[in-house]
mmCIF file as Biopython writes it, N, C-alpha, C and O atoms, coordinates in Angstrom:
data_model
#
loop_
_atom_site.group_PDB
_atom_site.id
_atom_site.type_symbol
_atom_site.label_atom_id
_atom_site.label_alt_id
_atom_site.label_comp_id
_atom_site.label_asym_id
_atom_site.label_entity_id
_atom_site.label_seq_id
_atom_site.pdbx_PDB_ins_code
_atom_site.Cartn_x
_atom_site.Cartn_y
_atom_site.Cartn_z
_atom_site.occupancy
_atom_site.B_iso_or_equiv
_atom_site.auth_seq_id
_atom_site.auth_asym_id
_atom_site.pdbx_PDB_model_num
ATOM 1   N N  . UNK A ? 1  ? 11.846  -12.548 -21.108 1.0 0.0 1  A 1 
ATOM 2   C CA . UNK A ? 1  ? 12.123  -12.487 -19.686 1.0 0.0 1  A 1 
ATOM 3   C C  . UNK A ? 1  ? 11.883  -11.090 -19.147 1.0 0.0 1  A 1 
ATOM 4   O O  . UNK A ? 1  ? 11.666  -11.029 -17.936 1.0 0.0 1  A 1 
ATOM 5   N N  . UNK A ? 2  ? 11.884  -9.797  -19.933 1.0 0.0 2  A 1 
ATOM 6   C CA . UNK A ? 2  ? 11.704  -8.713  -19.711 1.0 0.0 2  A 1 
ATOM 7   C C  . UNK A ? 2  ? 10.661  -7.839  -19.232 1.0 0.0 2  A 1 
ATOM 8   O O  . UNK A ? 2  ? 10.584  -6.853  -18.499 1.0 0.0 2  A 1 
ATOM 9   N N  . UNK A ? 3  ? 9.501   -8.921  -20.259 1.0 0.0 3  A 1 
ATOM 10  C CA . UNK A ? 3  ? 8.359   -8.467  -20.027 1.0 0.0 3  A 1 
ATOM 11  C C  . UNK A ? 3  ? 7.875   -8.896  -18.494 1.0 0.0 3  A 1 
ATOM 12  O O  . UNK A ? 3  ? 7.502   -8.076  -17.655 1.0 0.0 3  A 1 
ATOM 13  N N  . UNK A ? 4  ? 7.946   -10.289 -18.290 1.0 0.0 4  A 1 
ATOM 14  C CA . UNK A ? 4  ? 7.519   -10.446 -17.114 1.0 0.0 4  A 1 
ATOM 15  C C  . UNK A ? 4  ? 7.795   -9.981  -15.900 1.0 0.0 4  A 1 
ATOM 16  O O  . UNK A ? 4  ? 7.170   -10.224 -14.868 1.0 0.0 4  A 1 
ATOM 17  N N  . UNK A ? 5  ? 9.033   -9.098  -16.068 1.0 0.0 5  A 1 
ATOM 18  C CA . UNK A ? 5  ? 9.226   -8.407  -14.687 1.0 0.0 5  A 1 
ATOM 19  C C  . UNK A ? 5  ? 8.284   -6.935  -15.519 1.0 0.0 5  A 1 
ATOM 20  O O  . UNK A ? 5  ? 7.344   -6.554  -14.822 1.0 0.0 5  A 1 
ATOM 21  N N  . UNK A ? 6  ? 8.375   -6.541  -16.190 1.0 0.0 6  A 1 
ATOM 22  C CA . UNK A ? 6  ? 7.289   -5.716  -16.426 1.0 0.0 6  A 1 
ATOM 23  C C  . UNK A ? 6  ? 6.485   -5.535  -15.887 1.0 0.0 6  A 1 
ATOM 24  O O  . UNK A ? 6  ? 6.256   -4.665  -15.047 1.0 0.0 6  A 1 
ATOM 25  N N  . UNK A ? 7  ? 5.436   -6.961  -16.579 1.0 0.0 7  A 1 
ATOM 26  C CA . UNK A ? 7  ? 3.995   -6.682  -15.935 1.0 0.0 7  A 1 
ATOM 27  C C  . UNK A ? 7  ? 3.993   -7.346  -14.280 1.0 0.0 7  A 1 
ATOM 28  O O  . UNK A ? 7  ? 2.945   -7.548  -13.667 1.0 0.0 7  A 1 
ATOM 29  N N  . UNK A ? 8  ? 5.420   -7.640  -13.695 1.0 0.0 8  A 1 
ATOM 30  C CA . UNK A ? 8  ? 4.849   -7.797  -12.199 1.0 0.0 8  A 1 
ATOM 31  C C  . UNK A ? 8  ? 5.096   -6.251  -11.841 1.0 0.0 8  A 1 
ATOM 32  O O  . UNK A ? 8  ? 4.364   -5.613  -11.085 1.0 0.0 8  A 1 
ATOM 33  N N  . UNK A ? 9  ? 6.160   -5.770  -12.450 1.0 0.0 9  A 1 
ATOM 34  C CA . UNK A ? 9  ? 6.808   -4.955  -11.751 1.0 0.0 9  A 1 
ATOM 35  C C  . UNK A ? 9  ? 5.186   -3.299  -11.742 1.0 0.0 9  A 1 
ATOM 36  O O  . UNK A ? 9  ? 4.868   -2.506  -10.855 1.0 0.0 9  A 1 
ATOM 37  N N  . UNK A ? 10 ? 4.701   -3.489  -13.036 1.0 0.0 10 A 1 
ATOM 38  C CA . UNK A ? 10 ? 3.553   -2.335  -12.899 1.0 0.0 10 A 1 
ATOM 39  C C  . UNK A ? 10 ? 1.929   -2.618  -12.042 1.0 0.0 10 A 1 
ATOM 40  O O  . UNK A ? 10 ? 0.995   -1.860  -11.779 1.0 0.0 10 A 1 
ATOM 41  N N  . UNK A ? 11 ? 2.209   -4.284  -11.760 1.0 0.0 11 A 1 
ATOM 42  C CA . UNK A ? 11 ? 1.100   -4.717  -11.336 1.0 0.0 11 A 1 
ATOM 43  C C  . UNK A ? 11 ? 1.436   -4.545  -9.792  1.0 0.0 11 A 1 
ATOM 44  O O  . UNK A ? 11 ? 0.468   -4.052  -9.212  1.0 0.0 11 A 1 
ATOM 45  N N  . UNK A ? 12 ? 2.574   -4.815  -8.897  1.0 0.0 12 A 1 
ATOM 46  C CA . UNK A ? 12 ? 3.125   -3.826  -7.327  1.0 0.0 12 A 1 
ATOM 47  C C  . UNK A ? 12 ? 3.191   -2.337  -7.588  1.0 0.0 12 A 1 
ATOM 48  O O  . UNK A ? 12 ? 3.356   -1.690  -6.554  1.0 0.0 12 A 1 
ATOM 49  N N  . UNK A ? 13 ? 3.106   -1.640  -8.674  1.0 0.0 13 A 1 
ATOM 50  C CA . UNK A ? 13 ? 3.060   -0.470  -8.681  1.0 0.0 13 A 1 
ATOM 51  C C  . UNK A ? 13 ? 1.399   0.270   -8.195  1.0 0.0 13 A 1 
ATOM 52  O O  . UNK A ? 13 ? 1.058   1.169   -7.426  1.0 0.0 13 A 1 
ATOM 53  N N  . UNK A ? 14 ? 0.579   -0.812  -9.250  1.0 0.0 14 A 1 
ATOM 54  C CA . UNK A ? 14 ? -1.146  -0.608  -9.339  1.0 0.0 14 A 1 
ATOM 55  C C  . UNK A ? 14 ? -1.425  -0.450  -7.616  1.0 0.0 14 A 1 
ATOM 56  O O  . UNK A ? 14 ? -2.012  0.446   -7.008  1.0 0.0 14 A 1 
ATOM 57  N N  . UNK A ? 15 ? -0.731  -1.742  -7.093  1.0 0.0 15 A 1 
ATOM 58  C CA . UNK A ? 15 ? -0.824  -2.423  -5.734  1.0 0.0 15 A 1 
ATOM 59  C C  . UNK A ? 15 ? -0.485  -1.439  -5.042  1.0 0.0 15 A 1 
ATOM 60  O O  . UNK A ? 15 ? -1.325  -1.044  -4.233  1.0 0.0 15 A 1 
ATOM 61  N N  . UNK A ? 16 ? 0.608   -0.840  -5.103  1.0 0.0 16 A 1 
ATOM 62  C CA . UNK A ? 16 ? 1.071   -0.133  -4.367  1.0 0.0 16 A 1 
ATOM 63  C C  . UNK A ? 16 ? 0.149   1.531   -4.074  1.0 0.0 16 A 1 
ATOM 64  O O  . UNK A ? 16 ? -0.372  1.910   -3.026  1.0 0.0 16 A 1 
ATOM 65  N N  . UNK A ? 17 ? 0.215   2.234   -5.396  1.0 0.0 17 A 1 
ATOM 66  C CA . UNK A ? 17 ? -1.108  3.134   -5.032  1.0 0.0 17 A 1 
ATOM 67  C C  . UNK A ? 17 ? -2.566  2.924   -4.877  1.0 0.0 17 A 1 
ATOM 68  O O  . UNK A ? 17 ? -3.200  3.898   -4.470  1.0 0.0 17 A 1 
ATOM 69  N N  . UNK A ? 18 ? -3.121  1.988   -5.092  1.0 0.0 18 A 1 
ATOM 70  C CA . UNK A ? 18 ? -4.153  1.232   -4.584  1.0 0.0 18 A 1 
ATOM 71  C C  . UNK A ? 18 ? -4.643  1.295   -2.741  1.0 0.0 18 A 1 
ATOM 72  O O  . UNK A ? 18 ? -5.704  1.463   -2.139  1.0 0.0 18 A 1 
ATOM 73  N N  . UNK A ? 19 ? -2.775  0.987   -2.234  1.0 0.0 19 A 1 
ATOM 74  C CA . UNK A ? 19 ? -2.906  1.010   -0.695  1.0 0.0 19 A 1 
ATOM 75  C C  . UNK A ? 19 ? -2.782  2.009   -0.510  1.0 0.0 19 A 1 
ATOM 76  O O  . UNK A ? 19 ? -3.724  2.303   0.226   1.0 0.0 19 A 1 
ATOM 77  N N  . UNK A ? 20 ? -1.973  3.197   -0.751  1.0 0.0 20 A 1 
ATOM 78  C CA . UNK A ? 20 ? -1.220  4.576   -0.368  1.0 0.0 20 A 1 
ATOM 79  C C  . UNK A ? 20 ? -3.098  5.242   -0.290  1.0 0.0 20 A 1 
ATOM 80  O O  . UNK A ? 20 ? -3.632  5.679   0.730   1.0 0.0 20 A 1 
ATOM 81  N N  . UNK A ? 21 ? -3.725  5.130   -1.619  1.0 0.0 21 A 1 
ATOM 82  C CA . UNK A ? 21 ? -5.209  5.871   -1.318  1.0 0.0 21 A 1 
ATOM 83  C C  . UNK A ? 21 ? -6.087  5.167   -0.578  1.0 0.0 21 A 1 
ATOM 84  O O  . UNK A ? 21 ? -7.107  5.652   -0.088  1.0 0.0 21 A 1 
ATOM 85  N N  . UNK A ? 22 ? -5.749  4.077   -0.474  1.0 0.0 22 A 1 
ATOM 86  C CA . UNK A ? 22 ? -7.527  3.357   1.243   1.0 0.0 22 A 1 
ATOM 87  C C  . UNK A ? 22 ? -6.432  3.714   1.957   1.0 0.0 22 A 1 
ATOM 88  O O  . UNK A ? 22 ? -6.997  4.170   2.952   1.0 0.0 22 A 1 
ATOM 89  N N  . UNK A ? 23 ? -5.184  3.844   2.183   1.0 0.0 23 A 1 
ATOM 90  C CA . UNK A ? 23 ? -4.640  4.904   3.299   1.0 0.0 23 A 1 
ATOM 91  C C  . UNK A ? 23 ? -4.988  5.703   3.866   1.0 0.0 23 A 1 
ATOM 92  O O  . UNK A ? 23 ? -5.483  5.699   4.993   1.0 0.0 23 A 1 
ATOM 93  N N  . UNK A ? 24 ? -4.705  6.862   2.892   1.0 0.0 24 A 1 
ATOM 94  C CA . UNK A ? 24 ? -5.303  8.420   3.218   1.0 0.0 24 A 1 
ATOM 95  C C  . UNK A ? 24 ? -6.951  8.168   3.034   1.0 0.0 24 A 1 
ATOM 96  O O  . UNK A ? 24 ? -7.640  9.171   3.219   1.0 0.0 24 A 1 
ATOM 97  N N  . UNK A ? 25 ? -7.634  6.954   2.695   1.0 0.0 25 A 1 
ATOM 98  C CA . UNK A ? 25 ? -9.458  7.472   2.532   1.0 0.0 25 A 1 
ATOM 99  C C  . UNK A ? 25 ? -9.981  6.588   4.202   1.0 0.0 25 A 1 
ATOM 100 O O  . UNK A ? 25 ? -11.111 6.536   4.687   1.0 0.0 25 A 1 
ATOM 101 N N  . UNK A ? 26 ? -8.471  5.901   4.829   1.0 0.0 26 A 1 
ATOM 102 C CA . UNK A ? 26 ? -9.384  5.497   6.142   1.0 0.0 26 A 1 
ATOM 103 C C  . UNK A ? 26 ? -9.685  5.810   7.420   1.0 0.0 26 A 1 
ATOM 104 O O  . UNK A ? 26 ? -9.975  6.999   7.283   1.0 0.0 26 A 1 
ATOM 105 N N  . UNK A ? 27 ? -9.785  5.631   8.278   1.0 0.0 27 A 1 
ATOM 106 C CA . UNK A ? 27 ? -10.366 6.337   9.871   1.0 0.0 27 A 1 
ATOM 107 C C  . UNK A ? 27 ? -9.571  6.779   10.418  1.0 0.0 27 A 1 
ATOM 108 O O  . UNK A ? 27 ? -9.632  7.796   11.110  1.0 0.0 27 A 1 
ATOM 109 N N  . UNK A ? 28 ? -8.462  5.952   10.172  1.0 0.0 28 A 1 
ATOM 110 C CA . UNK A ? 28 ? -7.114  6.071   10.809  1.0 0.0 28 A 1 
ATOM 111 C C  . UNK A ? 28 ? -6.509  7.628   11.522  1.0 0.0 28 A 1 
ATOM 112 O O  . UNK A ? 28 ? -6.686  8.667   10.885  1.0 0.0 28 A 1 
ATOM 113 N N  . UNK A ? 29 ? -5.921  7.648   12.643  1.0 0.0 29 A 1 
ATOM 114 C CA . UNK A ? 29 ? -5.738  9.128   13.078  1.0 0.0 29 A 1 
ATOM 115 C C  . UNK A ? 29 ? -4.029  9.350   11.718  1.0 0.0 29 A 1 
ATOM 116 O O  . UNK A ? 29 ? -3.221  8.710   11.044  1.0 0.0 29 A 1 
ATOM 117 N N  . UNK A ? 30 ? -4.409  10.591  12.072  1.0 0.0 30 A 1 
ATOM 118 C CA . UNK A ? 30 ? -3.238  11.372  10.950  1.0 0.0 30 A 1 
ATOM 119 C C  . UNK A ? 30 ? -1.628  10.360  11.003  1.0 0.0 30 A 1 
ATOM 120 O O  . UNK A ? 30 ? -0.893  9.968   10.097  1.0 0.0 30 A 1 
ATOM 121 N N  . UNK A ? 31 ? -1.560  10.192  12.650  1.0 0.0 31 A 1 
ATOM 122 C CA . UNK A ? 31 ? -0.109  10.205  12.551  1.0 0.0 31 A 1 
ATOM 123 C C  . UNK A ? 31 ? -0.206  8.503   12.335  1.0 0.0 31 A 1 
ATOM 124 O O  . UNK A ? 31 ? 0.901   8.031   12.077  1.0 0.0 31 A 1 
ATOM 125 N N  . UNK A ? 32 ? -1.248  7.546   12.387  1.0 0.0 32 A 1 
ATOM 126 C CA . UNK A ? 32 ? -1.726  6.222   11.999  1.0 0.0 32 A 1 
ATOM 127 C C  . UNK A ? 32 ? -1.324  6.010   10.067  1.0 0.0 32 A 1 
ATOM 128 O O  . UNK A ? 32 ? -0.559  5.256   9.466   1.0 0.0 32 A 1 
ATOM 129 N N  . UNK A ? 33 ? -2.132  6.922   9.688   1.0 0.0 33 A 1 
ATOM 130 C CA . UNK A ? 33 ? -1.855  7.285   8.430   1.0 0.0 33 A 1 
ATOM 131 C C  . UNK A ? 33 ? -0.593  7.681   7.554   1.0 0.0 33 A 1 
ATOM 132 O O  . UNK A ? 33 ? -0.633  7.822   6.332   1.0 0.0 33 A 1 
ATOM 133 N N  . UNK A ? 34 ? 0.515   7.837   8.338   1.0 0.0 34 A 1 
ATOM 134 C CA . UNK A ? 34 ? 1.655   8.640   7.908   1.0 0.0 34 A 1 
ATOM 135 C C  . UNK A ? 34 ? 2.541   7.615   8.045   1.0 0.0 34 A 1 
ATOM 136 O O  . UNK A ? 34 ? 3.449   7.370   7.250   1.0 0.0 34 A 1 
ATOM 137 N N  . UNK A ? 35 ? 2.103   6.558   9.793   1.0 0.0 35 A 1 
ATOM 138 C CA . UNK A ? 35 ? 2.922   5.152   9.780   1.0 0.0 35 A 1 
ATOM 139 C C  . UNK A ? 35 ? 2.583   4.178   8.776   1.0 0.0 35 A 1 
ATOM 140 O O  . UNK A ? 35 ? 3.349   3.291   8.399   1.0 0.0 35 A 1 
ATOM 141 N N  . UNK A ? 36 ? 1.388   4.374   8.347   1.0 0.0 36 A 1 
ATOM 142 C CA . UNK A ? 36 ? 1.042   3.067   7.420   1.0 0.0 36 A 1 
ATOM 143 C C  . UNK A ? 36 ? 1.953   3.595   5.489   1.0 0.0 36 A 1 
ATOM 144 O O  . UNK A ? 36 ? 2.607   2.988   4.642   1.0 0.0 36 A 1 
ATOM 145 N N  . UNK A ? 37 ? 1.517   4.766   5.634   1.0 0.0 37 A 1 
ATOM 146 C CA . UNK A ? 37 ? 2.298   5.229   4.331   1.0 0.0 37 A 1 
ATOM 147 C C  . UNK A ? 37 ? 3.444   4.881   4.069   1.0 0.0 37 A 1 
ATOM 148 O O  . UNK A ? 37 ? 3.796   4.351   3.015   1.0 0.0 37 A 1 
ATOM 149 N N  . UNK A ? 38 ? 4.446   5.262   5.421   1.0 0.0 38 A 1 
ATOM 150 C CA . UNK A ? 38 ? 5.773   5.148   5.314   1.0 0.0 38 A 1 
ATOM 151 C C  . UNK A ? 38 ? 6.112   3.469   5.273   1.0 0.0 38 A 1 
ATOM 152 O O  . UNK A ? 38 ? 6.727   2.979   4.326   1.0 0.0 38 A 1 
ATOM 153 N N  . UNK A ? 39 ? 5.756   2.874   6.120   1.0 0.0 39 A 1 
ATOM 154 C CA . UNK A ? 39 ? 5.542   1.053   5.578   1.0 0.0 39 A 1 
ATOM 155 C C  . UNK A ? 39 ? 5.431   0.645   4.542   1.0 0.0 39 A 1 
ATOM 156 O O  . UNK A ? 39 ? 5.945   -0.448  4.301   1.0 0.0 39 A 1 
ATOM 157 N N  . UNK A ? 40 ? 4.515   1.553   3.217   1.0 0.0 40 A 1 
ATOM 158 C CA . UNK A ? 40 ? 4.313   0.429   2.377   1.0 0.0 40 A 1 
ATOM 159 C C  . UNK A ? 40 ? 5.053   1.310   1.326   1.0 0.0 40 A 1 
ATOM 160 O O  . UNK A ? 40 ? 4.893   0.901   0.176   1.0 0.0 40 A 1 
ATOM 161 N N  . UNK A ? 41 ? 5.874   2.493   1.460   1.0 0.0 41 A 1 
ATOM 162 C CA . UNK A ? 41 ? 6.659   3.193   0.274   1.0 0.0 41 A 1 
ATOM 163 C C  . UNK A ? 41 ? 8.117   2.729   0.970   1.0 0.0 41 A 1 
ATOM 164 O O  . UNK A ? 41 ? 8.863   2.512   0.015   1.0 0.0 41 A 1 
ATOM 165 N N  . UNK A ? 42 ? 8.821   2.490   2.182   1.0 0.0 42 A 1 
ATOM 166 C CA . UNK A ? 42 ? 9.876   2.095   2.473   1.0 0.0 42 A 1 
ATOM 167 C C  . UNK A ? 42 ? 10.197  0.483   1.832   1.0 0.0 42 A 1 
ATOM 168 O O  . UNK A ? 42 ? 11.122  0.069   1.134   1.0 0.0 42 A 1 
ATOM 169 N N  . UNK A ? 43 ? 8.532   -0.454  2.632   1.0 0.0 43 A 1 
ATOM 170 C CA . UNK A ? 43 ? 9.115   -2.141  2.203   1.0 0.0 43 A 1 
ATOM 171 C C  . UNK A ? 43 ? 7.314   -2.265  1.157   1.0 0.0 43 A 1 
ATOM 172 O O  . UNK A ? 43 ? 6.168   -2.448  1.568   1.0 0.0 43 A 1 
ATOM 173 N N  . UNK A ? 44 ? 7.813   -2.082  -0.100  1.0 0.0 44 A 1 
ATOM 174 C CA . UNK A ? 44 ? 6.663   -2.024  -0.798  1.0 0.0 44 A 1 
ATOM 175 C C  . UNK A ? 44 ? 5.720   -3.529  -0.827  1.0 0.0 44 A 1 
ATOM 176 O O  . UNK A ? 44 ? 4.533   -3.742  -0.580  1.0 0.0 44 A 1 
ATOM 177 N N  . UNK A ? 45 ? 6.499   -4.152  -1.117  1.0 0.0 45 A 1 
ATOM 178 C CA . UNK A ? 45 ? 5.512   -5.430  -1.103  1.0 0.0 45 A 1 
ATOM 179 C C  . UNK A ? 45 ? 5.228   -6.045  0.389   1.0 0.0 45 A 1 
ATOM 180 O O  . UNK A ? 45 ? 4.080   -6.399  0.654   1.0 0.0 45 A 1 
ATOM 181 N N  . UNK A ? 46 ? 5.992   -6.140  1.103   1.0 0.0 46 A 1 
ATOM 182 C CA . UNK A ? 46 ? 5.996   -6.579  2.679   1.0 0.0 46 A 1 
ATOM 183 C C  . UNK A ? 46 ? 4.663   -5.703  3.317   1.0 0.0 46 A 1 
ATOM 184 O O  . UNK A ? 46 ? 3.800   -6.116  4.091   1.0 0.0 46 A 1 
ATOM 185 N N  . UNK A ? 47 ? 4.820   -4.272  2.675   1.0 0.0 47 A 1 
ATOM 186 C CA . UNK A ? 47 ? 4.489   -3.051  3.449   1.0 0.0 47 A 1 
ATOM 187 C C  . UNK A ? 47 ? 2.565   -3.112  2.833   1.0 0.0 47 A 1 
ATOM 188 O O  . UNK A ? 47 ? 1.695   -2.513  3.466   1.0 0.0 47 A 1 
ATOM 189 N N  . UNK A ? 48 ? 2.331   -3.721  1.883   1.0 0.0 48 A 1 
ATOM 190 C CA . UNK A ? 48 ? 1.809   -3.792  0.973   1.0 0.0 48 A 1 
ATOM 191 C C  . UNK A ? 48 ? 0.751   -4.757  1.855   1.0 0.0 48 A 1 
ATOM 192 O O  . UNK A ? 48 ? -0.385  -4.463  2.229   1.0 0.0 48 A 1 
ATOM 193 N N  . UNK A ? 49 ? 1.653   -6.268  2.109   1.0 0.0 49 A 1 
ATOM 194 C CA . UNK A ? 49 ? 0.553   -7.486  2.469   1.0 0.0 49 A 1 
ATOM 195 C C  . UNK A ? 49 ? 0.544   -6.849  4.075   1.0 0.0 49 A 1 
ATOM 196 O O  . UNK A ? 49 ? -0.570  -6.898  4.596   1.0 0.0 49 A 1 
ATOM 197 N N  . UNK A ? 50 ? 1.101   -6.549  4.507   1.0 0.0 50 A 1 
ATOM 198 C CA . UNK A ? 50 ? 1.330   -6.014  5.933   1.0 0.0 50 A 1 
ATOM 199 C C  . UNK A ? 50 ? -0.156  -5.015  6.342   1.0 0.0 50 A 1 
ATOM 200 O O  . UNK A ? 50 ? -0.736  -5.048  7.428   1.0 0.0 50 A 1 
ATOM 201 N N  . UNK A ? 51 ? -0.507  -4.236  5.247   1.0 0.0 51 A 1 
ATOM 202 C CA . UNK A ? 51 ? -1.265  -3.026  5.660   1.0 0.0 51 A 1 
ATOM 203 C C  . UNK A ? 51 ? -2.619  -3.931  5.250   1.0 0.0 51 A 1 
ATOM 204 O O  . UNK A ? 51 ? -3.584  -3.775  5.998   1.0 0.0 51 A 1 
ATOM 205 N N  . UNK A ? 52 ? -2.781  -4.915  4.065   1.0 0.0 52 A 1 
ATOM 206 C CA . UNK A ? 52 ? -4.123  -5.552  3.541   1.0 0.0 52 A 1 
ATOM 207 C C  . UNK A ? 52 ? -4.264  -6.082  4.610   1.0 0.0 52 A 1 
ATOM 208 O O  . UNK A ? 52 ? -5.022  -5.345  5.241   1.0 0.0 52 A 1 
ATOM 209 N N  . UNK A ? 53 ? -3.975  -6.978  5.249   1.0 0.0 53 A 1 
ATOM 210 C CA . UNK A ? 53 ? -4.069  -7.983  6.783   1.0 0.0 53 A 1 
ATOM 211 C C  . UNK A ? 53 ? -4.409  -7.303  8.202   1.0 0.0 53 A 1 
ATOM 212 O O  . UNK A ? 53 ? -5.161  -7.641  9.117   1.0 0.0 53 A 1 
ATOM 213 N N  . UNK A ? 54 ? -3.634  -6.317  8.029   1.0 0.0 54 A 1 
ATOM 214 C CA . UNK A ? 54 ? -3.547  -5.635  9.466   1.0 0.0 54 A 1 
ATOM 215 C C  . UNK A ? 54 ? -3.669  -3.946  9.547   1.0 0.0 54 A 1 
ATOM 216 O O  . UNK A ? 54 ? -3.496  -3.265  10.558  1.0 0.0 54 A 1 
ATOM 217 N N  . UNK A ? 55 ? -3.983  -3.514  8.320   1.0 0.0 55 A 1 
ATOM 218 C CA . UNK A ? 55 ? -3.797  -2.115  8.433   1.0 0.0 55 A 1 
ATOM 219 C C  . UNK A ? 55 ? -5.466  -0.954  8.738   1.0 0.0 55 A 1 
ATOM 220 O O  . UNK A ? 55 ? -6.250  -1.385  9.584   1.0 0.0 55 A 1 
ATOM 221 N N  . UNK A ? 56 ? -5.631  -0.346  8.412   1.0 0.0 56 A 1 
ATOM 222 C CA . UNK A ? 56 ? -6.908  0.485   8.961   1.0 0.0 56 A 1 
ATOM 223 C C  . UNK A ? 56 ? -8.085  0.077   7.423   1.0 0.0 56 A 1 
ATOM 224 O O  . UNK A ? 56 ? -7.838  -0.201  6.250   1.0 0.0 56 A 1 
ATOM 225 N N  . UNK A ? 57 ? -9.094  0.199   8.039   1.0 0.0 57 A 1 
ATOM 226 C CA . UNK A ? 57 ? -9.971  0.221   6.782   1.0 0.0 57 A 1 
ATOM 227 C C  . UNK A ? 57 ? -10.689 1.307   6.198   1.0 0.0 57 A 1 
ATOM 228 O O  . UNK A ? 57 ? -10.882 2.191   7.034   1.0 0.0 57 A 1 
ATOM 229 N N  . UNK A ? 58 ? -11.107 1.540   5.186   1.0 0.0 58 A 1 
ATOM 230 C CA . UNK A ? 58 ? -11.702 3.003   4.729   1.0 0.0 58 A 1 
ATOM 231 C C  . UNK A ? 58 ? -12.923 3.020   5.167   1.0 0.0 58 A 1 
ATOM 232 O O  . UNK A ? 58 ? -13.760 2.204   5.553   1.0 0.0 58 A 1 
ATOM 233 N N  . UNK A ? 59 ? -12.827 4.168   5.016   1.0 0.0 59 A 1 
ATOM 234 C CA . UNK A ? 59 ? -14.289 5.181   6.140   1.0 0.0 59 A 1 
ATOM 235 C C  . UNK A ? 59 ? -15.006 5.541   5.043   1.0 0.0 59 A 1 
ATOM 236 O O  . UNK A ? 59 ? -15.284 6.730   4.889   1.0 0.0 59 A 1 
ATOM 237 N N  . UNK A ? 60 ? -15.517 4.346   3.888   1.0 0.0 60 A 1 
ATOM 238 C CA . UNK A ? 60 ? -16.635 4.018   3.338   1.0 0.0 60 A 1 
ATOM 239 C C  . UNK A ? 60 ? -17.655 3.161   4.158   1.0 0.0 60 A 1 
ATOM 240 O O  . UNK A ? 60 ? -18.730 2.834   3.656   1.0 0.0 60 A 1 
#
């Protein structure tokens, strides 16, 4: 039972800095960037599907 919160628990982690960097790598103005950060490190998973759906895209 341990493991499986494990590997969810490091696989929202992957998730989680995954978003924090197309964060800081997208168009977004600074203080855009600082709201989307604080969203997905306050409600990580909410903050997480919240920013994939609706959040800025990278300036690739």
């Amino acid at each position: 039972m341990g493991l499986e919160f494990g590997i969810i628990g490091l696989l929202l982690f992957v998730l989680w800095i995954w978003a924090v960097v197309s964060i800081l790598q997208s168009n977004a103005s600074g203080g855009g960037k600082i709201l989307w950060i604080l969203i997905v490190v306050i409600f990580p998973f909410l903050g997480f599907v919240l920013w994939l759906f609706m959040g800025p895209r990278s300036g690739r």
